[in-house]
VOKOLVO-246089 format. One record per residue (C-alpha): residue in three letters; x, y, z. Coordinates in Angstrom, 1 decimal, always signed. Example, Ala and Ser with C-alpha at 12.3 -4.5 7.8 and 13.67 -1.06 7.14 Angstrom:
REM residues 2
<atom><residu>Ala</residu><X>+12.3</X><Y>-4.5</Y><Z>+7.8</Z></atom>
<atom><residu>Ser</residu><X>+13.7</X><Y>-1.1</Y><Z>+7.1</Z></atom>
//
This chain:
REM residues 228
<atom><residu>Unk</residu><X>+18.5</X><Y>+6.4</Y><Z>+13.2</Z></atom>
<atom><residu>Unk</residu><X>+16.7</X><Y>+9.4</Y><Z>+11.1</Z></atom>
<atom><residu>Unk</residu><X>+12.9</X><Y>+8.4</Y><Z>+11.9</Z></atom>
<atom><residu>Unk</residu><X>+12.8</X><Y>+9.5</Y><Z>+7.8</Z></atom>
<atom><residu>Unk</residu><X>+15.5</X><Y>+6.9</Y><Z>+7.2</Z></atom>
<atom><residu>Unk</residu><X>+13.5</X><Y>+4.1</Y><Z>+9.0</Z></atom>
<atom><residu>Unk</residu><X>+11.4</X><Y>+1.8</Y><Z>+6.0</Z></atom>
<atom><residu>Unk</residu><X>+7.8</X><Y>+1.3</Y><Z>+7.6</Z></atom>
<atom><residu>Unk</residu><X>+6.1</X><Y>-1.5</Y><Z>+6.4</Z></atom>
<atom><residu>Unk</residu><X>+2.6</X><Y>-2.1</Y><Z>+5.3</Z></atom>
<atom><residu>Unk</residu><X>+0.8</X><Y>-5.5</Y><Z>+4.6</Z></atom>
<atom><residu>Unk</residu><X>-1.9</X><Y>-5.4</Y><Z>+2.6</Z></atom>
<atom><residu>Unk</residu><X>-5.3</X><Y>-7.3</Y><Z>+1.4</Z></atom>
<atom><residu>Unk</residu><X>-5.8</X><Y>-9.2</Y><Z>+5.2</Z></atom>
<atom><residu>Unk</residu><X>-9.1</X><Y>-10.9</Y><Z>+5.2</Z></atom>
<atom><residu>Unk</residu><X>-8.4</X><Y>-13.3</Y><Z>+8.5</Z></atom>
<atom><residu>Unk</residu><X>-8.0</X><Y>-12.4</Y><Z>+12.4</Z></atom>
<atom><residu>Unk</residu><X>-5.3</X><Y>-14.4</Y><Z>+12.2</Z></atom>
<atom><residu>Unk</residu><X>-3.2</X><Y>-13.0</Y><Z>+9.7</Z></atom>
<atom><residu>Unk</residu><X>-3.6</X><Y>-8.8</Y><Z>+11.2</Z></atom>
<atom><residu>Unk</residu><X>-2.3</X><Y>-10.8</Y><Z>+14.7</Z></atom>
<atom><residu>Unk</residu><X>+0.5</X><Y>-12.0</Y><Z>+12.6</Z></atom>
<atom><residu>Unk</residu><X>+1.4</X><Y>-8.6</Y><Z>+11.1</Z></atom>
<atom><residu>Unk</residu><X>+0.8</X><Y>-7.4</Y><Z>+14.8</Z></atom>
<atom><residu>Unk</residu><X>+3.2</X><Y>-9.6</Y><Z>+15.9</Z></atom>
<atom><residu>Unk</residu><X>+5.8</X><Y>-9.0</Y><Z>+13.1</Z></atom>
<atom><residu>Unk</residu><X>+5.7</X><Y>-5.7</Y><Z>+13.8</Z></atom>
<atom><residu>Unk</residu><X>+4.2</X><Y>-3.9</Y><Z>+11.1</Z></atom>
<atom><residu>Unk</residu><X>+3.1</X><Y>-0.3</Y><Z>+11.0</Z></atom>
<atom><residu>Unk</residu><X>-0.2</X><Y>-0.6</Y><Z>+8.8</Z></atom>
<atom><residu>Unk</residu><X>-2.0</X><Y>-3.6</Y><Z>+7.5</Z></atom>
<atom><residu>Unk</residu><X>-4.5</X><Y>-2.7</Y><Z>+4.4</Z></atom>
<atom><residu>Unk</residu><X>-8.6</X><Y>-3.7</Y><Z>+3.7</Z></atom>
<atom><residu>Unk</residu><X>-9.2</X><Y>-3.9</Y><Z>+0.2</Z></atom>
<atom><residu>Unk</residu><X>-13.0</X><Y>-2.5</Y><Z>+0.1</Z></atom>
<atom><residu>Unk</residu><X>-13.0</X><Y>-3.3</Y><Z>-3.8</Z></atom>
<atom><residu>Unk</residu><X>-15.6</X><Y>-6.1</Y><Z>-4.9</Z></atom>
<atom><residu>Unk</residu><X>-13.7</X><Y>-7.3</Y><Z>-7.5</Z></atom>
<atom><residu>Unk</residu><X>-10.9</X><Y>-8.3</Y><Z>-5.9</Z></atom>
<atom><residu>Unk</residu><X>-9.8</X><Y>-11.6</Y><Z>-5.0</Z></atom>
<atom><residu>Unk</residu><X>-8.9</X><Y>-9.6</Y><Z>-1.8</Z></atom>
<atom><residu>Unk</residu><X>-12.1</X><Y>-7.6</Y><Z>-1.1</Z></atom>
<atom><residu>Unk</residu><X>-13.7</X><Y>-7.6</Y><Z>+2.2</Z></atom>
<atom><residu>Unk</residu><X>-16.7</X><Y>-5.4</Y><Z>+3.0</Z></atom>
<atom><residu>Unk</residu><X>-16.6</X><Y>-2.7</Y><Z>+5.3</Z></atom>
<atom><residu>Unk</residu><X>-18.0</X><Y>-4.5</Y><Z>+8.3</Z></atom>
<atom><residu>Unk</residu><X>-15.4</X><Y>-7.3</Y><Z>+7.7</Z></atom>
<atom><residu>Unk</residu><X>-12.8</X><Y>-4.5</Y><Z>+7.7</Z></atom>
<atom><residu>Unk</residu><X>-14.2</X><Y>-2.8</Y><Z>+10.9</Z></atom>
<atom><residu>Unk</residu><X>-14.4</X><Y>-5.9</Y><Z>+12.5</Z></atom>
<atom><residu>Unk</residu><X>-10.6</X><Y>-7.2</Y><Z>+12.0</Z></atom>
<atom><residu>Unk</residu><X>-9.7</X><Y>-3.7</Y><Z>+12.5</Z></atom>
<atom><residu>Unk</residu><X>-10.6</X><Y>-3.7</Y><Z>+16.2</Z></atom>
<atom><residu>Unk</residu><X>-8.2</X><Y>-6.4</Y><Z>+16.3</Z></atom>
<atom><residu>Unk</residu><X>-5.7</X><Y>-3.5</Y><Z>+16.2</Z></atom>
<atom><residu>Unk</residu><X>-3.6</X><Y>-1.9</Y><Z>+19.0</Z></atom>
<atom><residu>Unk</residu><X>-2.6</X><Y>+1.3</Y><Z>+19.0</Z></atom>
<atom><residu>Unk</residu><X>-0.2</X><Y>+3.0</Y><Z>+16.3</Z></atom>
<atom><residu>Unk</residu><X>-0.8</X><Y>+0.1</Y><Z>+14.2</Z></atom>
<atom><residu>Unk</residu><X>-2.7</X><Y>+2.1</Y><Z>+11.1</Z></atom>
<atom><residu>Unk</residu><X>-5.6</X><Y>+0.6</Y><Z>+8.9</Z></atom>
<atom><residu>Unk</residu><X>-5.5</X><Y>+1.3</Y><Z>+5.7</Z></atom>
<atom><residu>Unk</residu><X>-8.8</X><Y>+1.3</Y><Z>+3.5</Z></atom>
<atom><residu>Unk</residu><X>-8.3</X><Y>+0.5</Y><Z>-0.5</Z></atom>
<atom><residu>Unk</residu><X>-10.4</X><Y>+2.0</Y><Z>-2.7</Z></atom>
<atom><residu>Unk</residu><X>-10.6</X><Y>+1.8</Y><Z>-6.6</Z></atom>
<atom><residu>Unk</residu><X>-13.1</X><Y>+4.3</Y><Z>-8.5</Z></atom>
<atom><residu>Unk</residu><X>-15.8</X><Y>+4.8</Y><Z>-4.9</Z></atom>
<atom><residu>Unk</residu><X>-18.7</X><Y>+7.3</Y><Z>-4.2</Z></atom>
<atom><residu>Unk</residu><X>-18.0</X><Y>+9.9</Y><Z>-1.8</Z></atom>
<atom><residu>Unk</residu><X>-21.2</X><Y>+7.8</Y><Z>+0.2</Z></atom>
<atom><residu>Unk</residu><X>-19.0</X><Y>+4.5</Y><Z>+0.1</Z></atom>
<atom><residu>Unk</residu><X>-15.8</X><Y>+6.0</Y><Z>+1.5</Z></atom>
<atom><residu>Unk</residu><X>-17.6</X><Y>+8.2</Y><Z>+4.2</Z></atom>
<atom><residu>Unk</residu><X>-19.4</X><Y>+5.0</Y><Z>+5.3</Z></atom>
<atom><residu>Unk</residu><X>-16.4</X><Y>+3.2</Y><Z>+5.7</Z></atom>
<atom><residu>Unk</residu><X>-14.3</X><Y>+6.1</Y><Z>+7.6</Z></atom>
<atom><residu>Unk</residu><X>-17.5</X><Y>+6.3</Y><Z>+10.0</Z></atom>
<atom><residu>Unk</residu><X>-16.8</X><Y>+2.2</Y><Z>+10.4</Z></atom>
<atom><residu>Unk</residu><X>-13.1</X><Y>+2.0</Y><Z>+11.3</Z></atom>
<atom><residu>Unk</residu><X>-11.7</X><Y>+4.1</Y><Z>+13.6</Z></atom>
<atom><residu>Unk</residu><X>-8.5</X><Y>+6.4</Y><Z>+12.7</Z></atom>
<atom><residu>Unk</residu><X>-8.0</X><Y>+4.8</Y><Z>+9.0</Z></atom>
<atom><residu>Unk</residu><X>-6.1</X><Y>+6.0</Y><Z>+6.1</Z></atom>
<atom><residu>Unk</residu><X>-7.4</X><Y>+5.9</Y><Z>+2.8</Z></atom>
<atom><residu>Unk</residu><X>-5.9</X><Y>+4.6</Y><Z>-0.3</Z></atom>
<atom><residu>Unk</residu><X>-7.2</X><Y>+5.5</Y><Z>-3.5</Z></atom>
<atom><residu>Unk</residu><X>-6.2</X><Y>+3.5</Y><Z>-6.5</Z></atom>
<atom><residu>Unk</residu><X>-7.9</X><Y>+3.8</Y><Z>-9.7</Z></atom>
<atom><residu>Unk</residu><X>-8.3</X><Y>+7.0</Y><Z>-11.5</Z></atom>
<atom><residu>Unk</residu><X>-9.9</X><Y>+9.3</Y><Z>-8.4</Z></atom>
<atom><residu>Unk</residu><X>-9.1</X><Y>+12.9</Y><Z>-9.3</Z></atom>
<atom><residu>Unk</residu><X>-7.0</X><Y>+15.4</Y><Z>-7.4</Z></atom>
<atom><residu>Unk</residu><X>-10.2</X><Y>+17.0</Y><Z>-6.2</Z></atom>
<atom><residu>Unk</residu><X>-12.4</X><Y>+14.1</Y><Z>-5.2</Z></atom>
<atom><residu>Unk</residu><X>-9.1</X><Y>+13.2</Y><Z>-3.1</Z></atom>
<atom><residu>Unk</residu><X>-9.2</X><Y>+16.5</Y><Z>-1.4</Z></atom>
<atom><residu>Unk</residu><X>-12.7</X><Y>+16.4</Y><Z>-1.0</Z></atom>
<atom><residu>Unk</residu><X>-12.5</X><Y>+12.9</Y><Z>+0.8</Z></atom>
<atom><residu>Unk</residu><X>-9.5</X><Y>+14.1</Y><Z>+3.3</Z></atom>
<atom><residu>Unk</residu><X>-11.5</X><Y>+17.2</Y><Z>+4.1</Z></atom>
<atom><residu>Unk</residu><X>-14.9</X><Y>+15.8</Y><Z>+4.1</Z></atom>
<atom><residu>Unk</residu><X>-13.9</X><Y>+12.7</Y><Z>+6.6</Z></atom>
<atom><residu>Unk</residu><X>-10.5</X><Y>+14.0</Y><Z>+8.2</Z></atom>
<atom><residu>Unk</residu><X>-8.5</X><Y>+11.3</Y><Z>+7.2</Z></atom>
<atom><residu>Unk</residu><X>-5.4</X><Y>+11.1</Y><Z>+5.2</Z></atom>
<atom><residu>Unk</residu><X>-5.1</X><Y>+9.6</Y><Z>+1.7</Z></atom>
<atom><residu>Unk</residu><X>-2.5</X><Y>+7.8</Y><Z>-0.1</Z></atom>
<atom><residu>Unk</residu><X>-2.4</X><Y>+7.7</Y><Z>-4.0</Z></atom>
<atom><residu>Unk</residu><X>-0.9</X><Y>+5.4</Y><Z>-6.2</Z></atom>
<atom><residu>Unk</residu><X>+0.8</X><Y>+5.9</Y><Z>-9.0</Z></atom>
<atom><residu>Unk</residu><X>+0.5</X><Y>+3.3</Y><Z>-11.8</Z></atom>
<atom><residu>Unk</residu><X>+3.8</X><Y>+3.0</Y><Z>-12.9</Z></atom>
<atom><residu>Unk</residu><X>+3.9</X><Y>+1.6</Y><Z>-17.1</Z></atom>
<atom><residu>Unk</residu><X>+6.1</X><Y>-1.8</Y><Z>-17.3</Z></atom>
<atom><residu>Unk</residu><X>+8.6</X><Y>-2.0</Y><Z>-19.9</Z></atom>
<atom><residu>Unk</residu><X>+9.8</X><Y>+0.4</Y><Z>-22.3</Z></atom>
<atom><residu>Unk</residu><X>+6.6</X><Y>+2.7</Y><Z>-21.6</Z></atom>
<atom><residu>Unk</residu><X>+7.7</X><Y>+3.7</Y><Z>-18.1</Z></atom>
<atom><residu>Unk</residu><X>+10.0</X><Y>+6.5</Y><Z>-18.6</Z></atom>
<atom><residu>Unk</residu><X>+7.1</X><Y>+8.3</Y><Z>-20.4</Z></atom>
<atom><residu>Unk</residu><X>+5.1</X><Y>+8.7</Y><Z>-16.5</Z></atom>
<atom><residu>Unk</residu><X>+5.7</X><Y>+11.8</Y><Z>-14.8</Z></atom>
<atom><residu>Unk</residu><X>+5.7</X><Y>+11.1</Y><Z>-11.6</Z></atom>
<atom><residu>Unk</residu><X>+7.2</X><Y>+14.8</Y><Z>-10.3</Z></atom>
<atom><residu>Unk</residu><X>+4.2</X><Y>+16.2</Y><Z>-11.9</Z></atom>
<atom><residu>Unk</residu><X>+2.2</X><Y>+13.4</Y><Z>-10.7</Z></atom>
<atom><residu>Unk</residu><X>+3.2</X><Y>+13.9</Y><Z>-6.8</Z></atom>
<atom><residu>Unk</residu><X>+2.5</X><Y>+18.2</Y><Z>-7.6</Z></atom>
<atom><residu>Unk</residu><X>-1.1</X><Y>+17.7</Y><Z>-8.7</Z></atom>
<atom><residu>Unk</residu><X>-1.4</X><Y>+15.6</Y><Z>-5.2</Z></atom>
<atom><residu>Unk</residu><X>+0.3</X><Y>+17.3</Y><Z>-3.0</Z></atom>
<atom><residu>Unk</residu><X>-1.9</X><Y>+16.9</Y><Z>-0.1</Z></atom>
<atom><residu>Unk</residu><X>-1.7</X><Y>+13.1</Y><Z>+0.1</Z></atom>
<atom><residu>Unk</residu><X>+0.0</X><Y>+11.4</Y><Z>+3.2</Z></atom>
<atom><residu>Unk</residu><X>+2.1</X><Y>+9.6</Y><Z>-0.2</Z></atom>
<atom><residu>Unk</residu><X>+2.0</X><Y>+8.6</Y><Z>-3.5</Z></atom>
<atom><residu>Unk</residu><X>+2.4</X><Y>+4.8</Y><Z>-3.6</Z></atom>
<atom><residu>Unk</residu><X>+4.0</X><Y>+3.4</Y><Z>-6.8</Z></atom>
<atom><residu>Unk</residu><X>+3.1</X><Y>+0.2</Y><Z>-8.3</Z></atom>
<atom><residu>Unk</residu><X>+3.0</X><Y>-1.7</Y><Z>-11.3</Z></atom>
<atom><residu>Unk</residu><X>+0.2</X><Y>-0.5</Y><Z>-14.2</Z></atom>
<atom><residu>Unk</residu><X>-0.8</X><Y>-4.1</Y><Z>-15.3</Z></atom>
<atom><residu>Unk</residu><X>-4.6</X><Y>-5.2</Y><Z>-16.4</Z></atom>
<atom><residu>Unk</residu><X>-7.2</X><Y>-3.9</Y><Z>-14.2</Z></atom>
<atom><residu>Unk</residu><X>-6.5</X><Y>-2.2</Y><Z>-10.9</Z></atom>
<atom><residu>Unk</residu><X>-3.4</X><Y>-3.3</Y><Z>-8.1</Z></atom>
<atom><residu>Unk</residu><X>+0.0</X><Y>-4.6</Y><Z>-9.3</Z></atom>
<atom><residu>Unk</residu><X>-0.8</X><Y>-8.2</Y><Z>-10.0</Z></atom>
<atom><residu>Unk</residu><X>+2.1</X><Y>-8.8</Y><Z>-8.1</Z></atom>
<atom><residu>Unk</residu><X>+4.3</X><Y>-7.5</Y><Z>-10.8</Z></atom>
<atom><residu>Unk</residu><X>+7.7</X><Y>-4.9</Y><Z>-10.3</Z></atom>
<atom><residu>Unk</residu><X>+8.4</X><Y>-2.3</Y><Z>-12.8</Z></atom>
<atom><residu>Unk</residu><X>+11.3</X><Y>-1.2</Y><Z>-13.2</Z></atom>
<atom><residu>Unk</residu><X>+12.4</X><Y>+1.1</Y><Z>-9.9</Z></atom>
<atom><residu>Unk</residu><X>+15.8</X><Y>+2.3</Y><Z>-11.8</Z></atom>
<atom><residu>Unk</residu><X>+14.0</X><Y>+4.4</Y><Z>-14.3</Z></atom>
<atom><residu>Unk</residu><X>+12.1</X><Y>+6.9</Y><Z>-11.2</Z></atom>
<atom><residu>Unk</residu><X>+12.7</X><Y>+10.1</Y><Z>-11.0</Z></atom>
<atom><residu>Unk</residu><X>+15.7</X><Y>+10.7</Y><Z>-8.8</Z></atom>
<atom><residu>Unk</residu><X>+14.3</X><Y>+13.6</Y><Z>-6.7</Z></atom>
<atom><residu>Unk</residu><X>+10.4</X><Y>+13.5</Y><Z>-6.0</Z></atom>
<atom><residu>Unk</residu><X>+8.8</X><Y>+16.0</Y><Z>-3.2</Z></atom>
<atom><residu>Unk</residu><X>+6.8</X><Y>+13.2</Y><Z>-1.7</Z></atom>
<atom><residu>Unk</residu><X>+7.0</X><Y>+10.6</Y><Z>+0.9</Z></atom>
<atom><residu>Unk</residu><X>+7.0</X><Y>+7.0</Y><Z>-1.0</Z></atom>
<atom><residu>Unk</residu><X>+5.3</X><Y>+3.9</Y><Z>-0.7</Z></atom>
<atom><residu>Unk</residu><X>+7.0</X><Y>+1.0</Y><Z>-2.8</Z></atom>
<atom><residu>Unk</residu><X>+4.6</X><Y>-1.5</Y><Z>-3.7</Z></atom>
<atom><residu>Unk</residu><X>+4.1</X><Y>-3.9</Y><Z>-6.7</Z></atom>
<atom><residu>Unk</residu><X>+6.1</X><Y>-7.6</Y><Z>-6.5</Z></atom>
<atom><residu>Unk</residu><X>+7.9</X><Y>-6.9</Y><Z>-3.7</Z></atom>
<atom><residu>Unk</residu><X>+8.8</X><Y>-10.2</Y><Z>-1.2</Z></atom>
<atom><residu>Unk</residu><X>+11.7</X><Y>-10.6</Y><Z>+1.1</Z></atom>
<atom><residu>Unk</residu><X>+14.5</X><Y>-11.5</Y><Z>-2.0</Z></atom>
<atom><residu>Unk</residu><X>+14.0</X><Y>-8.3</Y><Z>-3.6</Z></atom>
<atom><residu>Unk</residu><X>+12.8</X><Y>-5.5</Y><Z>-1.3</Z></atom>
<atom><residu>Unk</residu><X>+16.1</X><Y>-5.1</Y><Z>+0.0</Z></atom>
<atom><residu>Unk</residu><X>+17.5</X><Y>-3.6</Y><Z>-3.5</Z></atom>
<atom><residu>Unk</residu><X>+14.0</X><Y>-2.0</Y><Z>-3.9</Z></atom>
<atom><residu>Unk</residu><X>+14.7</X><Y>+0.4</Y><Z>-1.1</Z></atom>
<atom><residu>Unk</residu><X>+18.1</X><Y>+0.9</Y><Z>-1.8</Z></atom>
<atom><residu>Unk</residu><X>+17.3</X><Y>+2.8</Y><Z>-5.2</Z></atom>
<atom><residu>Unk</residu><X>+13.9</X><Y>+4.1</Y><Z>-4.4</Z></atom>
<atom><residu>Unk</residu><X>+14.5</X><Y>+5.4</Y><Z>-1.2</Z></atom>
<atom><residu>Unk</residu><X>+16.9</X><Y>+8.1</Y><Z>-1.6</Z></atom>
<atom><residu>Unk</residu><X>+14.5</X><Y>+9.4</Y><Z>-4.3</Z></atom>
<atom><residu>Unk</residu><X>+11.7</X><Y>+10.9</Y><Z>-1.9</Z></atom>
<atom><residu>Unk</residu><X>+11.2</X><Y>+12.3</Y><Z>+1.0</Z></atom>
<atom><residu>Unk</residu><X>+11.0</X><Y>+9.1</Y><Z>+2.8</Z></atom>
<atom><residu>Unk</residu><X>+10.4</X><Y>+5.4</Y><Z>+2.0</Z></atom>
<atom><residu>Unk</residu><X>+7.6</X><Y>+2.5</Y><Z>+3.2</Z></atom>
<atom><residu>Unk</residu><X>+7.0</X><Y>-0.6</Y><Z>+1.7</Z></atom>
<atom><residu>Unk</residu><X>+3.7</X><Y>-2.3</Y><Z>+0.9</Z></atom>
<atom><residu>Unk</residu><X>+3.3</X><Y>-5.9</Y><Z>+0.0</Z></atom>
<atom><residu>Unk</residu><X>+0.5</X><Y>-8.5</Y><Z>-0.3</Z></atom>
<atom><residu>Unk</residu><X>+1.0</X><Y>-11.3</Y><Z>-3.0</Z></atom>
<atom><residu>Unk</residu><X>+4.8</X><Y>-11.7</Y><Z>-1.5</Z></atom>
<atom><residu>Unk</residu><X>+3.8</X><Y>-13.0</Y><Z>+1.9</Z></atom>
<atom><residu>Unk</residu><X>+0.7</X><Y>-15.0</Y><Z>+1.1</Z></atom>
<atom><residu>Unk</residu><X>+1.1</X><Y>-18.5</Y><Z>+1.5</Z></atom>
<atom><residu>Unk</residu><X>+2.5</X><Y>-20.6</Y><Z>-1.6</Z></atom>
<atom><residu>Unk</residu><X>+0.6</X><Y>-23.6</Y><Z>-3.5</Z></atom>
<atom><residu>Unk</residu><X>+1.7</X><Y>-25.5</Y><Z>-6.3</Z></atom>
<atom><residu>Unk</residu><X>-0.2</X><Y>-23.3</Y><Z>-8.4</Z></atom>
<atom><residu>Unk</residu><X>+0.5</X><Y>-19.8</Y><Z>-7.2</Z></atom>
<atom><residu>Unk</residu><X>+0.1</X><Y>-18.0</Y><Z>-4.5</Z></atom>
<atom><residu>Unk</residu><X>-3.6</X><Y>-18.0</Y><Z>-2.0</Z></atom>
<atom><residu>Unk</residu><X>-5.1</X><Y>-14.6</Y><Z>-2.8</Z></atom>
<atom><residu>Unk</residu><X>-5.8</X><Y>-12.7</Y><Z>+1.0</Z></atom>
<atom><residu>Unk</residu><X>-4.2</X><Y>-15.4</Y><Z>+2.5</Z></atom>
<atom><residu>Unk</residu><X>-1.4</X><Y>-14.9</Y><Z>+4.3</Z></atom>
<atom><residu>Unk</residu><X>+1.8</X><Y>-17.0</Y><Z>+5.8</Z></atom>
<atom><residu>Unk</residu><X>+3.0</X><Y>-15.5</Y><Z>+8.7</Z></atom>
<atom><residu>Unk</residu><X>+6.7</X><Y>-16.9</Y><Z>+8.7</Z></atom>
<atom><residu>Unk</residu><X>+6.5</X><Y>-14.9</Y><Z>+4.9</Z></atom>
<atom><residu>Unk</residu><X>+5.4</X><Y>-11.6</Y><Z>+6.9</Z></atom>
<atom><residu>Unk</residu><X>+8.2</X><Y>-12.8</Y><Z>+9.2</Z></atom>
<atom><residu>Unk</residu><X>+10.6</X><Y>-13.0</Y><Z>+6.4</Z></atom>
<atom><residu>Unk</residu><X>+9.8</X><Y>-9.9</Y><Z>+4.9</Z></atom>
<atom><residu>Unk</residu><X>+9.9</X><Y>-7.4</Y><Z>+8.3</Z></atom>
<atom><residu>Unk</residu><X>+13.1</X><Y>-9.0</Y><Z>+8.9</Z></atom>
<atom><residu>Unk</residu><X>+14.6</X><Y>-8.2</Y><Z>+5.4</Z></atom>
<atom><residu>Unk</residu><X>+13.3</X><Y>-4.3</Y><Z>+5.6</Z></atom>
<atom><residu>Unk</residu><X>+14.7</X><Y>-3.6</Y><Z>+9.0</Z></atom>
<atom><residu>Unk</residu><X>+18.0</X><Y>-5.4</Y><Z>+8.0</Z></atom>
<atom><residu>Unk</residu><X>+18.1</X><Y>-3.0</Y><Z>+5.0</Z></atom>
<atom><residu>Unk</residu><X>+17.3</X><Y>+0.0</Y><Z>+7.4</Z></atom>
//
């Protein structure tokens, strides 16, 4: 297989040991610490360092910011060793930069993709151009605040040729992410997935925020290598 063609997987908003040694075990290729108060999600940065050790090699942390200081995300660099950083609220195209030359780590940006009728108005070509220098441009949903809510938009009205490497995010779970990379991934350099609120485990009520089910994460690893 094309190593461009293969779908890496990320699992994001882990706040337990146990659930980075299930995505360990499932096989992911990044697990994400979301290092944003507000969030149901949030962990601090020593809580992220310390499940981070928990990592073995080639098994990437990622570190999710939303609107930080330069101070807060060179803090958190100097914490976890070899991270990647996430930026997603509305950091500029220079304060990015800055970050990746300031602490030598690479940066992901996402893209807030409208819902609806408003999406085909987001210019995501020009969008991936003004950040050229990230590892990726993650899309997910733009909803109420900052992160997807757990919501898709809708994947069909993309851009068919970006000059970036992907990150699908936003609603994704094992019934769907199988058609989700078979019409976004032929519209980038390469395609990853990144899902949270799809593998968490399931109340009567919803889903437990940064909690996660580790037959779900099972599930869904299974359903992205079959669609590989």
């Amino acid at each position: 297989m094309n190593a461009l063609n293969r779908t890496r997987i990320k699992i994001c908003g882990l706040t337990r040991e146990a659930d980075v040694d299930a995505c360990v075990a499932a096989g992911v290729d990044a697990v994400g610490f979301v290092l944003y108060a507000p969030s149901p999600r949030a962990v601090s940065i020593e809580r992220a360092a310390e499940l981070a050790k928990r990592l073995p090699p080639f098994v990437t942390p990622v570190l999710l910011f939303v609107n930080p200081s330069a101070a807060e995300v060179i803090a958190a660099c100097e914490a976890v060793a070899g991270p990647t950083l996430q930026f997603h609220g509305d950091e500029t195209p220079d304060f990015c930069a800055d970050m990746r030359e300031r602490t030598g780590c690479p940066y992901l940006r996402a893209a807030r993709i409208p819902l609806g009728d408003d999406a085909p108005g987001f210019d995501l070509v020009k969008y991936a151009h003004n950040y050229s220098d990230a590892q990726a441009i993650l899309l997910d949903a733009h909803v109420e605040g900052f992160g997807g809510g757990g919501k898709t938009f809708n994947w069909s009205l993309l851009p068919p040729n970006v000059n970036a490497h992907l990150v699908l995010s936003g609603g994704l779970d094992a019934a769907n992410v199988t058609d989700g990379i078979t019409q976004v991934r032929p519209r980038g350099l390469s395609l990853a997935v990144d899902v949270s609120s799809g593998v968490e485990v399931l109340t009567d009520t919803g889903t437990q925020k940064g909690i996660k089910d580790a037959s779900r994460i099972q599930q869904f690893v299974a359903a992205v290598r079959a669609a590989s």
